[in-house]
TIFIDO-577617 format. One record per atom (N, C-alpha, C): residue in one letter; atom name; x, y, z negated. Coordinates in steps of 0.05 Angstrom, whole numbers. Layout:
BEGIN
NODE  residu  atome    east   north      up
NODE       A     CA       X       Y       Z
...
//
This chain:
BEGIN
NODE  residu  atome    east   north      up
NODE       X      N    1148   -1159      -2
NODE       X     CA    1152   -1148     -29
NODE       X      C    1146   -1118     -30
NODE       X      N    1153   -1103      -6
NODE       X     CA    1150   -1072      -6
NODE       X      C    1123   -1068     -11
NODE       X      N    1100   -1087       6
NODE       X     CA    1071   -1092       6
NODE       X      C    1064   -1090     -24
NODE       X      N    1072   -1104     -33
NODE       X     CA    1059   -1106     -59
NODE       X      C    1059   -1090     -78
NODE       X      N    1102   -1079     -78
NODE       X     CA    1095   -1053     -95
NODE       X      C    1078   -1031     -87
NODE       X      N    1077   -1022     -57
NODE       X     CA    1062   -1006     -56
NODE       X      C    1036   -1010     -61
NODE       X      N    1022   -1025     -62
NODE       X     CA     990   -1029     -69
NODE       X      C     990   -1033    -100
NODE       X      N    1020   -1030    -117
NODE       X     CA    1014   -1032    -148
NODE       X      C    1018   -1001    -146
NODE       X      N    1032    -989    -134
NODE       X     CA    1039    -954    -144
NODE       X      C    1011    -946    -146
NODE       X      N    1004    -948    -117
NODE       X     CA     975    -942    -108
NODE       X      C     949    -946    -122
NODE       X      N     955    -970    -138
NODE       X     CA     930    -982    -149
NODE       X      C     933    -982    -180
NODE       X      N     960    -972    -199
NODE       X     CA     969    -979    -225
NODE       X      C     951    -957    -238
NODE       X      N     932    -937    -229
NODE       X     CA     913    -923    -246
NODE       X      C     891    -945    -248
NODE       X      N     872    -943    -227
NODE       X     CA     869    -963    -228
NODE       X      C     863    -981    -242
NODE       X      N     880   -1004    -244
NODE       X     CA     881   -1032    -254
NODE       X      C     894   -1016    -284
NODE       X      N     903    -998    -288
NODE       X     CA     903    -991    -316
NODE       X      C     880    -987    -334
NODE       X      N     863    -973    -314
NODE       X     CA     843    -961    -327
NODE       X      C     823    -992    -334
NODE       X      N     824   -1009    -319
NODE       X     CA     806   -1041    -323
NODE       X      C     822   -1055    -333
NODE       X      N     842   -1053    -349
NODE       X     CA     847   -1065    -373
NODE       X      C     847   -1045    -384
NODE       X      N     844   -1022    -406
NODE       X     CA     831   -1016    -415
NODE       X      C     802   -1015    -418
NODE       X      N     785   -1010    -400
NODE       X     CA     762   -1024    -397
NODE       X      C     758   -1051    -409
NODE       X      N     769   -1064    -404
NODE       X     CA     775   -1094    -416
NODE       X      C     770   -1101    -438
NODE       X      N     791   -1081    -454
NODE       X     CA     804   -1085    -481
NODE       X      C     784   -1065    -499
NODE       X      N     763   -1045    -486
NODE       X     CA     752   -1032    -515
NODE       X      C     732   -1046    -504
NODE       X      N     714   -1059    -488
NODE       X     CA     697   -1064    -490
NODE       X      C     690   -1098    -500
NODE       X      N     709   -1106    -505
NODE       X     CA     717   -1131    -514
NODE       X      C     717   -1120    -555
NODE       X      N     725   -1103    -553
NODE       X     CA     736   -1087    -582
NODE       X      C     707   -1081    -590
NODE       X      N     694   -1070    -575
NODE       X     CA     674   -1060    -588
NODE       X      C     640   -1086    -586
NODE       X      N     643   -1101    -564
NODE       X     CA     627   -1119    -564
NODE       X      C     595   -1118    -569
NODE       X      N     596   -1089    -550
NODE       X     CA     566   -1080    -547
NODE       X      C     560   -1098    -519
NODE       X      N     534   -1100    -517
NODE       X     CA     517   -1120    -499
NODE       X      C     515   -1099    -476
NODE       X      N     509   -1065    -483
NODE       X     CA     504   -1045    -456
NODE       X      C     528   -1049    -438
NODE       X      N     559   -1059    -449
NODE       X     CA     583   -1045    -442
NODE       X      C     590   -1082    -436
NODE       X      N     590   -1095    -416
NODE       X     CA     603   -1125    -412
NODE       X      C     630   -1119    -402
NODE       X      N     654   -1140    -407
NODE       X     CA     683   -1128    -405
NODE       X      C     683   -1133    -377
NODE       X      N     701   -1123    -355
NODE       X     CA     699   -1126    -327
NODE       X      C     700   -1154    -318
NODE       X      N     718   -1177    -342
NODE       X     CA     719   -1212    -333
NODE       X      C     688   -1216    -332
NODE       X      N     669   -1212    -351
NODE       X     CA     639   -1220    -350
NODE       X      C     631   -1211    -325
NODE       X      N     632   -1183    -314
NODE       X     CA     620   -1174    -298
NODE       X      C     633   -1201    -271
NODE       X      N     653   -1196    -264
NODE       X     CA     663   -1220    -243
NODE       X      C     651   -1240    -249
NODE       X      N     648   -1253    -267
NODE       X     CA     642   -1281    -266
NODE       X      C     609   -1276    -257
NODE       X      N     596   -1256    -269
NODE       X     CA     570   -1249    -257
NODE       X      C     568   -1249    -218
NODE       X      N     588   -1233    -214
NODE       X     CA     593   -1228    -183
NODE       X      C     585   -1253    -174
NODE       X      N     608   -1270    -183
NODE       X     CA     615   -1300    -176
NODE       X      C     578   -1308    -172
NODE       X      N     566   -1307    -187
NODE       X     CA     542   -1333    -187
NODE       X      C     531   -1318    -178
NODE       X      N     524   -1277    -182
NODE       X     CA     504   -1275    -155
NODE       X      C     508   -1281    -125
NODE       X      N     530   -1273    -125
NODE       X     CA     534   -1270     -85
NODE       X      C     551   -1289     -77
NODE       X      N     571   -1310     -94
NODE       X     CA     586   -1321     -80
NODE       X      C     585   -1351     -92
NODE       X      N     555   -1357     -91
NODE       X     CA     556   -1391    -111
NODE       X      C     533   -1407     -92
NODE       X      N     539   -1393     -59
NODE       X     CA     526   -1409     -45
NODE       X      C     536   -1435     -35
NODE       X      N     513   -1449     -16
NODE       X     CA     527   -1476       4
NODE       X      C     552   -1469      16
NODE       X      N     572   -1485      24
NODE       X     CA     585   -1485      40
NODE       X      C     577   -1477      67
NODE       X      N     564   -1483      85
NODE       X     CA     553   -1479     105
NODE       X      C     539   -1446     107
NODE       X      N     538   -1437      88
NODE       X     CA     537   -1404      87
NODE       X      C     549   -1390      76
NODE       X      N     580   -1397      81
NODE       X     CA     603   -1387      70
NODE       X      C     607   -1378      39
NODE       X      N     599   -1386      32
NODE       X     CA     590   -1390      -7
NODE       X      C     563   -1372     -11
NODE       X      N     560   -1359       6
NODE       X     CA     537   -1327      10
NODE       X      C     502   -1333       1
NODE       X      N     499   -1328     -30
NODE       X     CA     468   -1332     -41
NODE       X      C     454   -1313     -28
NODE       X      N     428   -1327     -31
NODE       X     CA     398   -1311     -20
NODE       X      C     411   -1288     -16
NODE       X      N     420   -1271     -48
NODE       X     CA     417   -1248     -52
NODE       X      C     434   -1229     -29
NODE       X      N     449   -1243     -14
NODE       X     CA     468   -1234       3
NODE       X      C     450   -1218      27
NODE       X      N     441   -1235      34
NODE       X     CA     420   -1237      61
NODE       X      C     394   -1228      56
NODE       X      N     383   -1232      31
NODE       X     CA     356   -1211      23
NODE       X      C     356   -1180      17
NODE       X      N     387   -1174       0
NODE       X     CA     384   -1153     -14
NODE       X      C     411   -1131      -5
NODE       X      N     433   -1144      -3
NODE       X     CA     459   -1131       2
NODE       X      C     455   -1129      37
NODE       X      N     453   -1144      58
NODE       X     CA     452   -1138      84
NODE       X      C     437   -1120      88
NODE       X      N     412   -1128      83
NODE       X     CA     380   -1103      90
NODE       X      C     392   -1074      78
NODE       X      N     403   -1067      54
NODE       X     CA     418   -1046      46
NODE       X      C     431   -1027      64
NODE       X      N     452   -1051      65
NODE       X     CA     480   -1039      83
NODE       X      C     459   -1039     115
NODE       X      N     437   -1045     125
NODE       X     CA     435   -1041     142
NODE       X      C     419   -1008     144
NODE       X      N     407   -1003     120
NODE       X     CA     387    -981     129
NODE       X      C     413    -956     115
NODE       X      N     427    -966     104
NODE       X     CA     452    -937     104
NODE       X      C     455    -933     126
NODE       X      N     478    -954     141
NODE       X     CA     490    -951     163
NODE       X      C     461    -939     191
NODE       X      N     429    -950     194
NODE       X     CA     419    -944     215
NODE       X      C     405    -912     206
NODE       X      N     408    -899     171
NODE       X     CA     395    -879     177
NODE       X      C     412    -855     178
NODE       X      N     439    -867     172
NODE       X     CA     467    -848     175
NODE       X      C     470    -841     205
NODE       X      N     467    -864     222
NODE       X     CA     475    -869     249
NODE       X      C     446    -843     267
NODE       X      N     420    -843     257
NODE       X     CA     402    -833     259
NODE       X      C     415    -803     252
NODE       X      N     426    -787     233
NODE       X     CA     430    -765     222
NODE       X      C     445    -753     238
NODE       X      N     477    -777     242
NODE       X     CA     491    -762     268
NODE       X      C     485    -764     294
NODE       X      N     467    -771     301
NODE       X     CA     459    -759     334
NODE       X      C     441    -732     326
NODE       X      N     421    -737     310
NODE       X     CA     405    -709     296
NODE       X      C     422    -687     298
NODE       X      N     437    -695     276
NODE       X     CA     456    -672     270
NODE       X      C     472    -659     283
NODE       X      N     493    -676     300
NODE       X     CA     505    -662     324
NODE       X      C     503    -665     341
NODE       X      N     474    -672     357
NODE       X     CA     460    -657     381
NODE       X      C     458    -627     371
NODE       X      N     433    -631     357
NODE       X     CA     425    -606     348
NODE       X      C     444    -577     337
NODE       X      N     462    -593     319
NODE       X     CA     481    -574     309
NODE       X      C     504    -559     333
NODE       X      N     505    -578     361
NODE       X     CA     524    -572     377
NODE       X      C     502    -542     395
NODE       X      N     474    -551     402
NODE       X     CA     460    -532     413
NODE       X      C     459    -502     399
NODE       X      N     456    -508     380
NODE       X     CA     453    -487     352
NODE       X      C     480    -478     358
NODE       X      N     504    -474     357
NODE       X     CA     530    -471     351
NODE       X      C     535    -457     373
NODE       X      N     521    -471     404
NODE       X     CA     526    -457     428
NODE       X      C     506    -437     425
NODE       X      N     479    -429     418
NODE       X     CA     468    -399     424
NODE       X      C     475    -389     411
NODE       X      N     470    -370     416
NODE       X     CA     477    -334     399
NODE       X      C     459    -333     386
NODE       X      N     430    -334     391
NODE       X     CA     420    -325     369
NODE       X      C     399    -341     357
NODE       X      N     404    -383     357
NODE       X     CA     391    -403     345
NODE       X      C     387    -406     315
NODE       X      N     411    -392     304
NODE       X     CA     411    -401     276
NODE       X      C     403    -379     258
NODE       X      N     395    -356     275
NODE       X     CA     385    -328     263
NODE       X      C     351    -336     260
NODE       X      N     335    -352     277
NODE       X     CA     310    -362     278
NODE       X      C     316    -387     254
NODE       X      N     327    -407     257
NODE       X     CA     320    -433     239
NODE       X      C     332    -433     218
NODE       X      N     355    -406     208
NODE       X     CA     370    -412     195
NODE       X      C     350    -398     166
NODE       X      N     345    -395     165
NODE       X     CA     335    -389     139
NODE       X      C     307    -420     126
NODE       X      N     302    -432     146
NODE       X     CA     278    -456     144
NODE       X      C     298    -479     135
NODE       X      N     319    -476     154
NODE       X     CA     352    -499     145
NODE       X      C     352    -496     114
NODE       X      N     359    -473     106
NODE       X     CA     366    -461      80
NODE       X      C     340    -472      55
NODE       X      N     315    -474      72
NODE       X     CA     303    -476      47
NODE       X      C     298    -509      48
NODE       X      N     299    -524      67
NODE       X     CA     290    -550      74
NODE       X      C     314    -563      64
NODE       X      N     341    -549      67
NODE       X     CA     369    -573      49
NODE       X      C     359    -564      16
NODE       X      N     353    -542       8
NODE       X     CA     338    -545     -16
NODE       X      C     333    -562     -28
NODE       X      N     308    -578     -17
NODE       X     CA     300    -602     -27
NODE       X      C     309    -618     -34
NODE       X      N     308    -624     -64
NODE       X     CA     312    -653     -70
NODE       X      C     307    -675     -52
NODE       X      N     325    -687     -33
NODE       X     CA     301    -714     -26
NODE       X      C     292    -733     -39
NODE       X      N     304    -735     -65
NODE       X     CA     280    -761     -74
NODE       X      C     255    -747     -86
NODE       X      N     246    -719     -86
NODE       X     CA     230    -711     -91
NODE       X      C     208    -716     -74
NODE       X      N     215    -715     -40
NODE       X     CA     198    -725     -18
NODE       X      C     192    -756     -17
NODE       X      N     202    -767     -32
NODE       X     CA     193    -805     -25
NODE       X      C     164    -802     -35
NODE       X      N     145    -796     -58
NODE       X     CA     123    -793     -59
NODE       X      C     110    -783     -28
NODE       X      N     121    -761     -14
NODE       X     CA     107    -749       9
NODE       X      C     108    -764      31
NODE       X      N     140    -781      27
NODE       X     CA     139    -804      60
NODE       X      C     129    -831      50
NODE       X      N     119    -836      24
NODE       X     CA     107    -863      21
NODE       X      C      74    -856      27
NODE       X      N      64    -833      22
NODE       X     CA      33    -826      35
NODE       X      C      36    -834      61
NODE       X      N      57    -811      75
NODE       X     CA      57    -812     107
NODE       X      C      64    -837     123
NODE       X      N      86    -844     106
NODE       X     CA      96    -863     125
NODE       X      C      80    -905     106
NODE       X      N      74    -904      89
NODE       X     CA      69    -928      62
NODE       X      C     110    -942      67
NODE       X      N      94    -959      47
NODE       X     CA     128    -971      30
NODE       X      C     139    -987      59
NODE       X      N     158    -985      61
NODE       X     CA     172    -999      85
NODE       X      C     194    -994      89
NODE       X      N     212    -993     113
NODE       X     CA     239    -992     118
NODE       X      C     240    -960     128
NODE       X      N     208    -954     147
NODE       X     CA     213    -931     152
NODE       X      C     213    -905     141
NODE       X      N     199    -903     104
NODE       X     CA     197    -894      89
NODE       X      C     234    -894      85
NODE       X      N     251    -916      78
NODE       X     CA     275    -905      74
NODE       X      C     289    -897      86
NODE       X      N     287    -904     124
NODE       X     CA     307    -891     136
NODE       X      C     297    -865     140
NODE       X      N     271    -844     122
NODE       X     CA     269    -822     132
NODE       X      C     282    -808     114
NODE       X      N     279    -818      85
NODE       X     CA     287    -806      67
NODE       X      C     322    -808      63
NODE       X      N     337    -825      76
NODE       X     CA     360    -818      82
NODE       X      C     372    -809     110
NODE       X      N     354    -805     131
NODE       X     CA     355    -781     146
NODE       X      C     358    -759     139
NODE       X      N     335    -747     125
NODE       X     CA     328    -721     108
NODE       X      C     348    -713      99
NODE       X      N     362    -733      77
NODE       X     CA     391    -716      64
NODE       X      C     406    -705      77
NODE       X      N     413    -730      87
NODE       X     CA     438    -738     102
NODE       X      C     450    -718     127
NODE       X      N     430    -707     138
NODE       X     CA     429    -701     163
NODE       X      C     437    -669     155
NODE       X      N     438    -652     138
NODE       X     CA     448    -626     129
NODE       X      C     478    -619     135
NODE       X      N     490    -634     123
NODE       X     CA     524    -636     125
NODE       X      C     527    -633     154
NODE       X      N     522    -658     165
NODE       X     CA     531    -662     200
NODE       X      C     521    -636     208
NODE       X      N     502    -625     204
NODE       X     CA     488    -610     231
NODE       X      C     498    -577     220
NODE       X      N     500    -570     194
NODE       X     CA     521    -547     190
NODE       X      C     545    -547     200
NODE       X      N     559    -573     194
NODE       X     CA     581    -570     198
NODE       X      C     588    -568     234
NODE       X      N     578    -582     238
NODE       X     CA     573    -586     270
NODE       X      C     575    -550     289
NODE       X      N     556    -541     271
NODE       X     CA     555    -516     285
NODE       X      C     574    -500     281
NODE       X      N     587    -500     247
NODE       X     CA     606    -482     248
NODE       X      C     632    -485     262
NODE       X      N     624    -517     268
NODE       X     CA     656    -532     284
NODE       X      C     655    -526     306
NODE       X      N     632    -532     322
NODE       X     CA     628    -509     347
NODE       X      C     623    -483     356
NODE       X      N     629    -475     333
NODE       X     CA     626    -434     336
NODE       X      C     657    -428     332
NODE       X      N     675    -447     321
NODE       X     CA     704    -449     317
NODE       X      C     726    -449     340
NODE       X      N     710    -458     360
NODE       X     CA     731    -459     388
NODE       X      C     733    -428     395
NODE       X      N     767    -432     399
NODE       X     CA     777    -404     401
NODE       X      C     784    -399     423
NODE       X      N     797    -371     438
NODE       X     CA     795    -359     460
NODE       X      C     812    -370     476
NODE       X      N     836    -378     461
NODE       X     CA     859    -393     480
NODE       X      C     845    -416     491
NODE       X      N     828    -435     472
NODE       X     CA     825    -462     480
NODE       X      C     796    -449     505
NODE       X      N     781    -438     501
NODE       X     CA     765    -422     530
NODE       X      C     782    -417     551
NODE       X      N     804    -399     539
NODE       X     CA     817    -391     574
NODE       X      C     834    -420     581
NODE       X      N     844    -439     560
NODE       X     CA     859    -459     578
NODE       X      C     839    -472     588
NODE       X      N     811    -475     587
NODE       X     CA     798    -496     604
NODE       X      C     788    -482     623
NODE       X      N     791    -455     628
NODE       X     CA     784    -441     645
NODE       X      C     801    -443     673
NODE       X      N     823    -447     663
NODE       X     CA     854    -445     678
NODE       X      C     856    -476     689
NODE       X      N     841    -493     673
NODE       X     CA     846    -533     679
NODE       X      C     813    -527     703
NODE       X      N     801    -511     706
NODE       X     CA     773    -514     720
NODE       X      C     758    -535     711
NODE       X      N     751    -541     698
NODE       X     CA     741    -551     675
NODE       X      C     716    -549     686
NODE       X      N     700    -567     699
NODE       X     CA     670    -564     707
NODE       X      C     644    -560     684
NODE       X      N     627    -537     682
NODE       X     CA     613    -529     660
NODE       X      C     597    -564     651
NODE       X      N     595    -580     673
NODE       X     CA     579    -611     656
NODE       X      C     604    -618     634
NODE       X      N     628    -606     632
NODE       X     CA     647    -632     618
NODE       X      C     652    -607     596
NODE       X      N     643    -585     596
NODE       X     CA     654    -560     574
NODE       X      C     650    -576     551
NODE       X      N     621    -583     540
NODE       X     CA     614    -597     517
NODE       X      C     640    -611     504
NODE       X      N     633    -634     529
NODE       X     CA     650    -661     519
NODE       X      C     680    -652     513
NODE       X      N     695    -642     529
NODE       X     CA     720    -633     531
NODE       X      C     736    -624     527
NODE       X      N     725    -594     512
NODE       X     CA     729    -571     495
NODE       X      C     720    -562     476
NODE       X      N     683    -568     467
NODE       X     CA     674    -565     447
NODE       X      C     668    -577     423
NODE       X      N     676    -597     431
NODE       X     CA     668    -626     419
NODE       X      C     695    -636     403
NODE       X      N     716    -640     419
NODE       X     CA     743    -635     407
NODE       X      C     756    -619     376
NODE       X      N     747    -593     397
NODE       X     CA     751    -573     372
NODE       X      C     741    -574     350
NODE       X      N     716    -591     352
NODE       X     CA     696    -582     329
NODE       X      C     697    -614     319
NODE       X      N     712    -630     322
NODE       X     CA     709    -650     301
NODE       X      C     724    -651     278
NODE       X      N     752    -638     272
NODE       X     CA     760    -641     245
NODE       X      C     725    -621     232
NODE       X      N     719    -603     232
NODE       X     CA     696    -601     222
NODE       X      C     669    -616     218
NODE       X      N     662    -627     237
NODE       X     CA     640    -661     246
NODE       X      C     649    -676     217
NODE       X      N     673    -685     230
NODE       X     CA     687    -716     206
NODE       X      C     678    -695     175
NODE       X      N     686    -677     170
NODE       X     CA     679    -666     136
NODE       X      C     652    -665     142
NODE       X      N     633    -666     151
NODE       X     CA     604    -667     142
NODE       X      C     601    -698     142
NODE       X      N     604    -707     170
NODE       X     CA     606    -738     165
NODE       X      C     612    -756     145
NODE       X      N     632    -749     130
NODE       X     CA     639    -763     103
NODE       X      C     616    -755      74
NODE       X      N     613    -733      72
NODE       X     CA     588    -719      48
NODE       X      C     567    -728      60
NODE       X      N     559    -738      90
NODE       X     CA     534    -754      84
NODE       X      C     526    -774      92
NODE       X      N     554    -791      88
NODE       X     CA     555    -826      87
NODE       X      C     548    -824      52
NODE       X      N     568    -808      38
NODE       X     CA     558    -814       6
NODE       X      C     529    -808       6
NODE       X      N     520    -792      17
NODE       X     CA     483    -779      12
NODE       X      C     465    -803      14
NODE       X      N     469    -816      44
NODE       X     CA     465    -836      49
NODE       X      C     465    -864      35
NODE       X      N     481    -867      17
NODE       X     CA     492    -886       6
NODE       X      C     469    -882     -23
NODE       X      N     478    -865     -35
NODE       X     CA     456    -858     -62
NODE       X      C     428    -859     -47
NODE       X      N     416    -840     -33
NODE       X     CA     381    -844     -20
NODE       X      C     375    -869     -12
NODE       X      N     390    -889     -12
NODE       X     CA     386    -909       7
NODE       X      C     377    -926     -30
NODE       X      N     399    -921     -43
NODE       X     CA     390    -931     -80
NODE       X      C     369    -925     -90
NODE       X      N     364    -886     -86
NODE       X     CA     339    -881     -95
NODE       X      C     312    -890     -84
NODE       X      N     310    -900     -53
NODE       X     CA     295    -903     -41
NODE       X      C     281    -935     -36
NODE       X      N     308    -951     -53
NODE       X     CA     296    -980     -60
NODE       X      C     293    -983     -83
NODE       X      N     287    -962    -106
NODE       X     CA     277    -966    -132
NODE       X      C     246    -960    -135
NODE       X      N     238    -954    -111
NODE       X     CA     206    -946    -109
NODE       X      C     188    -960     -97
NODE       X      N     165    -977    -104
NODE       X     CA     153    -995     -95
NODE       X      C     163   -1016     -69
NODE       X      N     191   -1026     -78
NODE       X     CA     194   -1043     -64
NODE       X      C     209   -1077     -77
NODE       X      N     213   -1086     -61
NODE       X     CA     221   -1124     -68
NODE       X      C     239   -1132     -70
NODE       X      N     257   -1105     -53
NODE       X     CA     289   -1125     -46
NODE       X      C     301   -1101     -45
NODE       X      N     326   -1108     -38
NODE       X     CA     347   -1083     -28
NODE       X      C     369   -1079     -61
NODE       X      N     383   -1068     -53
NODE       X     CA     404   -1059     -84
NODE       X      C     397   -1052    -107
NODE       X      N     382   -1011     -94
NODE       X     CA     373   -1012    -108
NODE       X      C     344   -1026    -130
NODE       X      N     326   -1040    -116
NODE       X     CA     314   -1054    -131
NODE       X      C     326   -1076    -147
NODE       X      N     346   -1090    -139
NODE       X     CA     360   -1103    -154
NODE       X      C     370   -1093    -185
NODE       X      N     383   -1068    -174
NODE       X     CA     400   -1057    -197
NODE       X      C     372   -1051    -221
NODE       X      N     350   -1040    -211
NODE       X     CA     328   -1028    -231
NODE       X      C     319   -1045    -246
NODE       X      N     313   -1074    -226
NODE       X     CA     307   -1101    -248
NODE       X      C     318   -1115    -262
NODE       X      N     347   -1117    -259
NODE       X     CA     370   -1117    -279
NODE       X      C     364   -1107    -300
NODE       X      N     375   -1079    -298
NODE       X     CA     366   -1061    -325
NODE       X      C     339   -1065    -337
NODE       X      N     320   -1076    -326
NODE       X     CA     288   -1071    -334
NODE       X      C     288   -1099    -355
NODE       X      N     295   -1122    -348
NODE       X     CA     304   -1144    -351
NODE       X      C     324   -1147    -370
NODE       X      N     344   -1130    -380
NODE       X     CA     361   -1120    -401
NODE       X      C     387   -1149    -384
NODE       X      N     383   -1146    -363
NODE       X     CA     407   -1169    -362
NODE       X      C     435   -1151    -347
NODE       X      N     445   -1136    -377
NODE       X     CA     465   -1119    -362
NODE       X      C     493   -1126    -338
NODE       X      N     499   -1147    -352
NODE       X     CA     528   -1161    -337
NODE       X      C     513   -1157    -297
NODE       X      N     487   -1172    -292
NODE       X     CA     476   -1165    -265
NODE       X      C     473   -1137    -263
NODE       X      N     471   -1119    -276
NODE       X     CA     464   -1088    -271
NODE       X      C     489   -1072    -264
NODE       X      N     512   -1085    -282
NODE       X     CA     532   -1080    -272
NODE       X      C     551   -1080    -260
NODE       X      N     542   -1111    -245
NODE       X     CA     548   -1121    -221
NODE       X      C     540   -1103    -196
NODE       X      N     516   -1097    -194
NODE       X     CA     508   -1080    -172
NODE       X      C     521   -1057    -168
NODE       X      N     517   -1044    -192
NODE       X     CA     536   -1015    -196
NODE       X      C     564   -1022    -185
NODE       X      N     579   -1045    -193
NODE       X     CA     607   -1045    -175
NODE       X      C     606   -1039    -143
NODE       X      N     587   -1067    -141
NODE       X     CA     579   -1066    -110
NODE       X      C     571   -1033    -104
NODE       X      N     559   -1022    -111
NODE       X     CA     555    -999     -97
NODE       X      C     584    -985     -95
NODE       X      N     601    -989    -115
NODE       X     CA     627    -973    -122
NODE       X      C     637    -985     -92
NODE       X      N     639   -1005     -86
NODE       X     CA     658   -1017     -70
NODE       X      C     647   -1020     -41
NODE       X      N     619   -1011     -33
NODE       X     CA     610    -998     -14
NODE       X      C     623    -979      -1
NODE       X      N     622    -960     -22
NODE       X     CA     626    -928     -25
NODE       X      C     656    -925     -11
NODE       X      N     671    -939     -28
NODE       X     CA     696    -948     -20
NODE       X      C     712    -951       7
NODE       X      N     698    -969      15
NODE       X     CA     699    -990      44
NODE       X      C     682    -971      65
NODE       X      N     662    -962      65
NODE       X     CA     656    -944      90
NODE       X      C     669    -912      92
NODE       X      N     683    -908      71
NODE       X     CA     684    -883      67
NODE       X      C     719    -892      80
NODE       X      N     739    -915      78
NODE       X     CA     761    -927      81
NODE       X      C     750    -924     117
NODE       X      N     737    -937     124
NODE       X     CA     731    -946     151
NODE       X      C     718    -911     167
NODE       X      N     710    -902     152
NODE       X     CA     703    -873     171
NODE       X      C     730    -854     176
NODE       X      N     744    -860     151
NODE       X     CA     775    -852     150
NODE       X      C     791    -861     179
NODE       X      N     790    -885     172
NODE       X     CA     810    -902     190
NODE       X      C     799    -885     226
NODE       X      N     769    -878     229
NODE       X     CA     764    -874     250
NODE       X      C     769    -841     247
NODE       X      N     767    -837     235
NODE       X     CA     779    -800     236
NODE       X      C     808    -794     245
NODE       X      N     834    -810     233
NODE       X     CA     854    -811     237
NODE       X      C     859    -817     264
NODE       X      N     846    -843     270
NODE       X     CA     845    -853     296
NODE       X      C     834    -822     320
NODE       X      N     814    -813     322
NODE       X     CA     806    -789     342
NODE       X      C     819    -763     341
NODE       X      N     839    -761     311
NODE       X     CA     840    -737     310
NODE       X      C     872    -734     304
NODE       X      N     893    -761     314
NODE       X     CA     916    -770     319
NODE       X      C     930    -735     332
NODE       X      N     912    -734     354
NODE       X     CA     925    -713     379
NODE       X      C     927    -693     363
NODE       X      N     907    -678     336
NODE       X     CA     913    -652     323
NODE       X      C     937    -658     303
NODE       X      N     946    -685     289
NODE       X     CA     969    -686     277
NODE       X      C     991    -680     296
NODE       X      N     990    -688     317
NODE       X     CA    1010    -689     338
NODE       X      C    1011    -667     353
NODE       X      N     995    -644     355
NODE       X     CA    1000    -627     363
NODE       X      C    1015    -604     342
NODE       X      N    1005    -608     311
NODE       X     CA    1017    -592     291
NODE       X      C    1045    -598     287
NODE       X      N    1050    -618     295
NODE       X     CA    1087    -630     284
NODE       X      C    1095    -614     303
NODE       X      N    1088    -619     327
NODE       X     CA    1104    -604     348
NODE       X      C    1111    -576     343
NODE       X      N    1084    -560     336
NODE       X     CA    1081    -536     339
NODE       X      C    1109    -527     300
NODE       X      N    1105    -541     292
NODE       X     CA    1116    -532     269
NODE       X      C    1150    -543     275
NODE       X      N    1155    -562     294
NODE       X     CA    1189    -568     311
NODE       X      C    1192    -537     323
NODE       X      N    1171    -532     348
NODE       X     CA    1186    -506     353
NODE       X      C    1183    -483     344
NODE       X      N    1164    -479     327
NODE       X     CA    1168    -460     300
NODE       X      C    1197    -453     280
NODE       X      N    1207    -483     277
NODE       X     CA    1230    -484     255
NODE       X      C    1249    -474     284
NODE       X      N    1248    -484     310
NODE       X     CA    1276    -487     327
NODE       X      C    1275    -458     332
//
């Protein structure tokens, strides 16, 4: 019972706001605006009105929603090794970011969906045209943040690994890397969303499948209730990896809650 109220406290904006949703768009009975029951029942017959033997799961599951969620997740996964390799080397010299930092500055500039014209010349229409163009974004957040998270380790946490002899192969891993992830996880999160949108913009451009093409031929097609089916799905993407990057932040970064309670026990004692 405690379960439930708490997921109504939690959720009563919310589920307020979709019955109202409900109720003016039912009121007003424009065709752009379908009430959220249409949109579900839409859900229902795109993605979940398969065979039994493929867990109710249509084409569209396995043509358009997997291939999606796969080139988020492989060009995100691509950004953070980019990012904090590079951003950890950068962070460690003295004077790396005085040379690239002004080319950084003008290259996050860019719009990236301004470059899909430039990686569909270089690269033509394909998967690797999108995982560059959500590299490109994506990869800004991590690799700033990265550096400033590793220019952040302070003198105590130097002299205590100095004092543990701390072999210079394990400094990275052990001391720098630590320190600098509550900063990592906040770039990490701004460019799972980057990721998430380029990965939309990047299947609305000469291609067959994927979300975003879904979502564009919906609308093109005037068949809104499917257009705004997708748009949920993206909502509930957004949602769910951004829930699950959470869950893993909390999880690695347990020891800095636990070290602040303490420190704020013998503070008060």
């Amino acid at each position: 019972m405690s379960t439930v109220l708490g997921f109504l406290r939690r959720w009563s904006l919310f589920l307020g706001l979709v019955v109202l949703w409900e109720l003016a768009t039912r009121l007003a009975n424009d065709p752009f605006f379908p009430p959220p029951t249409t949109i579900l029942q839409k859900i229902g017959e795109l993605w979940f009105s398969g065979p039994v033997s493929r867990l109710f799961l249509t084409d569209d599951v396995y043509v358009d929603i997997l291939p999606s969620l796969g080139r988020v997740l492989g060009g995100w996964s691509i950004a953070v090794v980019l990012g904090v390799g590079l951003g950890t080397a950068l962070g460690r010299s003295r004077t790396g970011m005085d040379y690239v930092g002004p080319l950084f500055a003008f290259m996050r500039a860019i719009p990236p969906p301004t470059l899909i014209p430039v990686f569909l010349v270089l690269l033509s229409i394909g998967t690797t045209m999108k995982l560059t163009t959500i590299v490109f974004g994506s990869v800004w957040p991590i690799l700033l943040n990265t550096v400033d998270g590793v220019r952040s380790v302070n003198a105590t946490q130097r002299d205590t690994a100095r004092s543990f002899r701390t072999p210079q192969r394990y400094w990275i891993t052990l001391v720098v890397l630590p320190a600098a992830l509550p900063k990592i996880f906040a770039g990490l999160r701004l460019s799972l969303s980057i990721a998430l949108i380029l990965m939309v913009v990047s299947e609305m451009v000469g291609v067959t499948d994927g979300i975003g093409f879904e979502l564009i031929f919906s609308q093109q097609r005037f068949d809104f209730p499917a257009m705004w089916s997708w748009i949920v799905l993206l909502g509930a993407l957004g949602y769910g990896l951004n829930a699950l990057l959470l869950a893993v932040e909390r999880r690695m970064l347990g020891w800095q809650q636990t070290s602040g309670a303490t420190t704020a026990k013998t503070s008060g004692a």
